[in-house]
BADO-869010 format. One record per residue (C-alpha): residue in one letter; y negated, x, z. Coordinates in steps of 0.5 Angstrom, whole numbers, plus 500, padded with zeros to 3 digits. Each point is the difference from the previous one (the first is absolute). Example, Ala and Ser with C-alpha at 12.3 -4.5 7.8 and 13.67 -1.06 7.14 Angstrom:
2
A509525516
S493502498
END
This chain:
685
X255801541
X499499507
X496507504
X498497506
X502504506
X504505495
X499508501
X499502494
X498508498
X496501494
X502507498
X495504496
X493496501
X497506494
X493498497
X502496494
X501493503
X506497500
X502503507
X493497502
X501494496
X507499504
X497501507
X496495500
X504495497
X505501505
X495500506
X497494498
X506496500
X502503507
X504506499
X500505505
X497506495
X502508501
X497504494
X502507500
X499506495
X500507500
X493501498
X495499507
X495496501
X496505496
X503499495
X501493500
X492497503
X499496494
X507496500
X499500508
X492497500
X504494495
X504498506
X496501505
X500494505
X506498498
X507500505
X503506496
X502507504
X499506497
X506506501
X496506496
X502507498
X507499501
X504494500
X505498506
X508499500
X499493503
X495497496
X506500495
X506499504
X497494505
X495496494
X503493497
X498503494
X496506496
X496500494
X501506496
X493503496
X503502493
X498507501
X505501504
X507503497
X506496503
X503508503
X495498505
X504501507
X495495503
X504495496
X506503500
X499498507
X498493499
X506498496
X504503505
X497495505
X501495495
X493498499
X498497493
X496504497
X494497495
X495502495
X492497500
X502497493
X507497502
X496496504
X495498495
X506499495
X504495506
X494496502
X496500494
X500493496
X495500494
X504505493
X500506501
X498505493
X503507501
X498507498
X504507500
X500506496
X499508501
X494499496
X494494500
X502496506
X493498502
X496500494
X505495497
X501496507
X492499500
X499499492
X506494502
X497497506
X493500495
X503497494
X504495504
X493498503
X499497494
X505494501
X499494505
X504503506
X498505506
X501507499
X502505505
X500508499
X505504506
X506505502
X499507499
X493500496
X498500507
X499493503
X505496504
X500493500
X504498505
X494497503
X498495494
X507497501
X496495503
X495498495
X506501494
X502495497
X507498497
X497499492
X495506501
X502507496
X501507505
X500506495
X503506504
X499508499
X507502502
X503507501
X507503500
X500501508
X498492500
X505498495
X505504502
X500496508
X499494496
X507500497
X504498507
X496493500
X502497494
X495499497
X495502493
X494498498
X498494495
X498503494
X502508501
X496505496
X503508499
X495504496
X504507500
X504504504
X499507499
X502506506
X496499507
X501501507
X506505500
X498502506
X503493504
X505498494
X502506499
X502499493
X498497493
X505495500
X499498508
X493499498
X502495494
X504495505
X495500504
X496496496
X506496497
X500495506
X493496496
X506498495
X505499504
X500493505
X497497494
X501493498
X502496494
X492497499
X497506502
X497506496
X501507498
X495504496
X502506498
X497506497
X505501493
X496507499
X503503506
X507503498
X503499509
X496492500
X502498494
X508501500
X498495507
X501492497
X507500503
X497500507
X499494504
X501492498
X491500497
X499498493
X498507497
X494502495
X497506498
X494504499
X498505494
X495504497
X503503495
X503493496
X502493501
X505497506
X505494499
X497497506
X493503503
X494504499
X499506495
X495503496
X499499493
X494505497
X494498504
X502493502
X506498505
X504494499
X504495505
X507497498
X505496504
X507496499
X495494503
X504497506
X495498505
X501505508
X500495505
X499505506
X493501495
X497494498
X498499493
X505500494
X499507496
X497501493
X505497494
X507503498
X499505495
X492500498
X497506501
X493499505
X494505500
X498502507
X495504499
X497506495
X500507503
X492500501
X502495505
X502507505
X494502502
X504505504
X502507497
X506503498
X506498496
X504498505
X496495503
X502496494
X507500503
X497498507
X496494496
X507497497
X503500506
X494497503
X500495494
X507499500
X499497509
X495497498
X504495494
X505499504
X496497506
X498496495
X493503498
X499497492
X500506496
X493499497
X497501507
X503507500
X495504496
X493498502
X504501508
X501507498
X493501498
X498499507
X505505503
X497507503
X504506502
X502500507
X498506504
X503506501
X503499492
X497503495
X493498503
X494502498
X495503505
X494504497
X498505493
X496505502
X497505496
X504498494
X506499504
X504494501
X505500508
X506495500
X503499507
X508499498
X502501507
X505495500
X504504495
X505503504
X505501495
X501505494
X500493496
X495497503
X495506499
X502501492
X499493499
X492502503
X500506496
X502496493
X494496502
X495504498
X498504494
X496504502
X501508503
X503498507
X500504506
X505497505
X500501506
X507500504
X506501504
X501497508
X506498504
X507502496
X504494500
X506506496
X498495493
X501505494
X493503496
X502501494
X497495496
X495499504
X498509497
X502497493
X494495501
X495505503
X501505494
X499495494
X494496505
X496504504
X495507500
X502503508
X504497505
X498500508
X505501504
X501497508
X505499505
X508502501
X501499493
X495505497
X504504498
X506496497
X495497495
X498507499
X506502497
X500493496
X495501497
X501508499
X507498496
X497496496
X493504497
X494504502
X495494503
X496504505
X502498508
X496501506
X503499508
X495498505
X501498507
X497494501
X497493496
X493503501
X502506497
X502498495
X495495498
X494505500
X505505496
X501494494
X492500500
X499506500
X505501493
X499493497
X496500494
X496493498
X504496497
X507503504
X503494504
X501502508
X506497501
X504499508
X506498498
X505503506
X507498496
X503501508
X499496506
X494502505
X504501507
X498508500
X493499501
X499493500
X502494504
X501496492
X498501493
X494494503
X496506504
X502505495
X495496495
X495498504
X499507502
X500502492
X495495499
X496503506
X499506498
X500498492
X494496503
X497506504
X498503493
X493502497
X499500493
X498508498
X494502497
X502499492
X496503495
X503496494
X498495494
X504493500
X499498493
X502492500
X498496493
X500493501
X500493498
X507502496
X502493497
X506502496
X506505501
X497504494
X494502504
X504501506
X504505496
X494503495
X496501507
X506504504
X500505493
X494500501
X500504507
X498494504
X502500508
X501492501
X497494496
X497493504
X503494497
X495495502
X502493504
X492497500
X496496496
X499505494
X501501492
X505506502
X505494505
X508502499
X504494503
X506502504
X505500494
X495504496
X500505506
X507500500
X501503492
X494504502
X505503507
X506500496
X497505495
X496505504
X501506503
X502502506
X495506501
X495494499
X498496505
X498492500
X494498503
X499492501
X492498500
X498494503
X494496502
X499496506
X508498501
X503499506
X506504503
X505495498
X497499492
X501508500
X506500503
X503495497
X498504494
X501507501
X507500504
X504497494
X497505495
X502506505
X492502500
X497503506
X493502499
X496495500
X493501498
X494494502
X493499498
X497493503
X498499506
X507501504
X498501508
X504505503
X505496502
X503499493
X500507500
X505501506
X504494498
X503503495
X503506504
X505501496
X496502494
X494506498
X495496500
X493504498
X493494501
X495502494
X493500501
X494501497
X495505504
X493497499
X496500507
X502503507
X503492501
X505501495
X504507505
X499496506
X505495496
X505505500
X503501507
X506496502
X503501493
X506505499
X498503494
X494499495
X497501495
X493502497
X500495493
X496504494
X498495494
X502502493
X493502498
X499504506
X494504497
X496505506
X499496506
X500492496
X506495498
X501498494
X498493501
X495501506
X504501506
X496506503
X504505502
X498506505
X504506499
X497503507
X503494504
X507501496
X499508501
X499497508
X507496500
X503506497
X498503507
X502495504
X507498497
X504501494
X498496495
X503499493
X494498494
X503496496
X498496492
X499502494
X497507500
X499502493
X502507497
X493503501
X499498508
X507503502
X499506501
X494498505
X503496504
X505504502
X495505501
X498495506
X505499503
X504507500
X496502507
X502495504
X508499497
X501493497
X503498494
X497497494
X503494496
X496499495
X502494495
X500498491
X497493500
X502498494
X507499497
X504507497
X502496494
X499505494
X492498499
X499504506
X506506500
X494505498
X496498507
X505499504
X503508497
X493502501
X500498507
X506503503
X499506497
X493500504
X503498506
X506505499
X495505499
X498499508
X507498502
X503506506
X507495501
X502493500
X500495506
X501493500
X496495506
X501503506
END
């Protein structure tokens, strides 16, 4: 396609990239550039210094009749709806009419792996991208996750893989061209966008054009739990598979127990490369515990992902491993911080009522979401169903406050609370979270009425989350360590312990990760896990923790600061001895410490000779918020404590030995000594 000397009008520069994305693509191969949006320049200044110096004209705040009736083309953003007069006024003056992604489906010469659905879009284009990394071709990651790919066309190659977010408002200007996918992938179809395709049905045939153009040799991978998708194996020419969680397919991917399998007809795909596993046989993909990420349906996501991935001739048995690696992406399910015992989320991609109860059954602790926005006139029926079975309190935002209200007033009595703005509602969740609530941001609606998008709307919450300080606790937080065996997990819990710490050092008390596996499985949730290590780096903690779904960590070598800090998305708590005025000068730069007592504390002298001085300890407790961490015996509890309760820190006090039935007498006797003092439950903060 030749722009050279065109005048091309790229309708709708808006600030997630595609418009940008295109205007540079097309000025630099000669196209004479008009961008117009009805946001000003304001608004727009981001996008704007991304195209500075470029041969582009900016028409903002308003758009011009005869930017669209003297253009040799526009280039329509997806937003805007086909009612647009603007465009009504080009097809008048018989100016074609062309989208971002169109131009990247026309021109693009690499497979192209496609992804829609109501609900996962970006979780599972990423989880695909990621796994089809571990075969032996170039991947790349575009279309509505946020980036254009128009300017790579240059460096894509014929035999690389493209995998492409794509949304109803692309797919359905897609339909004109011809053309689908290579391997097309649609996870769900559920209400959504009302407000632009007016009805449910509308919306579904939106979608449909992912299928439709396909060929013989290509692939479609369908969700067979969705009762609209799953009736859609007659649309287009593509060989058709399916996925499941719920029980085995014919041909695909599905979910049986904690394990996924892969099975195919076995013919080879030539637009793909390799030839697929052999007919019939069932192939194992990977292991539940493979999913670091939360949330049941994010096992869906990584089916699909898996069933892309195989059939672009990733070999089955590099799924798993591969999985393992993957992170949540930011804005779902994101984990941002605990503080004060209480654990903050950022679910601002959720913009479905789907969408936010998939965040809410992620979680099985008291919940206090924290929802509403733009209303894209999508029910909330189910969405107040979820609300009472999962959440404590609600916080209510936005032009759809009150219709998820009503929700959730229709379907129980879970408490409600309207704020006017995100920052309001923040510090109202922490001033009614209690230690051990979940503080989730899950909107269930688009963020168009206070936001510019879902991505500015999660920063914000991040933000602020980040901004808070720990309170002034006066608590006792009894963890029991060195727990080897699922029965001391649970002996420790009935007991009345906070946490236990399972140990991943050089020690008698070690756990491997299959044994803190059975450990997890069996604990309960009120009882937080606490990784112990010595001397490891971030990766060998990470690489631990991620896949057990552990996220205090607890280190006792001689970690610098920056060990710390690499592992922000954990607690981390640095124990330390306190023994001279050089031991409080190691304590600056690391996020949280901890004062280590040993377990034969007598007075001001360690059981095996470490001195320790309880005045430098009552110094640092002044001076920051401390945790005294070891094995405290039942008769020096009630002391420590005394210590500390002036200054406002917690005490994690420890059991060394193993609460098997030799030591239930002891361990009994400790917690009831420590539950003498005890004035709440916190967990590391």
């Amino acid at each position: 396609m030749d722009f050279a000397g065109k005048r091309v009008t790229v309708m709708g520069l808006g600030l997630f990239g595609g418009g940008v994305g295109v205007a540079r693509f097309l000025a630099a191969r000669g196209a004479r550039v008009t961008a117009t949006d009805l946001k000003g320049a304001g608004a727009l200044a981001a996008s704007v210094a991304k195209l500075e110096g470029l041969p582009v004209t900016f028409h903002l705040g308003g758009h011009s009749d005869s930017d669209f009736t003297e253009a040799d083309v526009v280039i329509v953003n997806p937003a805007v709806p086909d009612s647009s007069p603007f465009l009504a006024k080009a097809r008048a003056a018989r100016v074609p009419l062309e989208t971002e992604i169109n131009l990247f489906f026309k021109l693009c010469p690499a497979t192209i792996v496609g992804i829609t659905g109501s609900n996962g879009k970006s979780t599972t284009a990423s989880l695909a991208a990621h796994l089809l990394e571990a075969g032996s071709r170039r991947v790349w990651l575009g279309g509505n996750i946020g980036r254009s790919l128009l300017e790579d066309l240059a460096a894509i190659r014929p035999d690389d893989l493209v995998v492409l977010e794509l949304s109803s408002f692309q797919l359905e200007r897609l339909e004109p061209t011809g053309l689908s996918p290579a391997v097309s992938i649609v996870l769900n179809v559920t209400p959504n966008h009302l407000d632009r395709h007016k009805t449910f049905d509308a919306y579904a045939r939106a979608k449909q054009p992912i299928l439709l153009h396909q060929r013989p040799a290509d692939a479609a991978l369908l969700n067979a739990d969705c009762p609209i998708v799953s009736v859609w194996g007659n649309l287009g020419r593509g060989r058709k598979f399916e996925f499941s969680t719920r029980g085995p397919v014919e041909r695909g991917a599905w979910l049986d127990g904690d394990r996924a399998f892969w099975r195919d007809g076995g013919r080879p795909l030539p637009a793909m490369g390799a030839p697929l596993p052999a007919t019939g046989a069932p192939h194992p993909l990977f292991h539940r515990t493979d999913l670091a990420l939360r949330g049941e349906h994010n096992l869906g996501n990584a089916l699909a992902a898996a069933g892309a991935a195989v059939l672009c001739g990733v070999p089955t048995e590099a799924i798993g491993p591969r999985l393992a690696s993957f992170r949540a992406i930011e804005h779902r399910l994101e984990f941002v911080r605990t503080l004060d015992g209480v654990s903050y989320y950022n679910d601002s991609k959720a913009t479905t009522p789907e969408a936010a109860i998939a965040g809410l059954r992620a979680f099985h602790e008291p919940v206090i979401l924290i929802a509403g926005g733009y209303d894209k006139e999508v029910p909330f029926d189910e969405l107040g169903k979820a609300v009472c079975q999962r959440a404590r309190l609600v916080i209510l935002l936005g032009d759809t406050a009150e219709k998820i209200h009503q929700a959730i007033a229709s379907r129980g009595n879970v408490a409600t609370r309207r704020l006017p703005d995100l920052p309001a509602a923040v510090h109202e969740a922490r001033t009614l979270a209690r230690p051990g609530d979940v503080v989730l941001l899950s909107p269930a609606c688009a963020s168009y009425d206070m936001f510019e998008n879902y991505e500015e709307r999660g920063t914000l919450f991040k933000k602020l989350v980040m901004l808070g300080k720990p309170a002034v606790a006066h608590m006792l937080w009894v963890k029991i360590c060195g727990i080897t065996r699922p029965e001391d997990a649970l002996a420790a819990a009935e007991a009345g312990a906070d946490a236990i710490g399972l140990v991943f050092a050089k020690s008698p008390r070690r756990v491997t990760s299959q044994q803190a596996q059975t450990i997890l499985a069996v604990l309960p949730p009120h009882v937080t896990p606490v990784a112990l290590f010595v001397n490891s780096t971030p990766e060998q903690i990470i690489e631990t923790c991620q896949p057990l779904g552990i996220r205090t960590v607890q280190l006792h070598g001689e970690e610098p600061p920056d060990v710390a800090r690499a592992l922000k998305d954990f607690c981390v708590v640095k124990a330390f001895r306190i023994a001279e005025e050089a031991d409080l000068r190691q304590l600056a730069g690391y996020p949280a410490w901890a004062v280590l007592l040993d377990s034969k504390v007598e007075g001001r002298q360690g059981g095996t000779g470490v001195s320790f001085d309880w005045t430098l300890a009552e110094r640092a407790a002044r001076e920051r918020r401390i945790i005294l961490a070891g094995g405290l015996r039942p008769d020096n509890v009630a002391e420590a404590v005394r210590l500390v309760r002036p200054y406002g820190v917690d005490v994690s006090s420890g059991v060394e030995s193993e609460p098997g039935e030799k030591d239930r007498a002891k361990i009994e006797a400790f917690i009831a000594a420590a539950r003498r003092e005890k004035r709440g439950q916190v967990r590391f903060a």
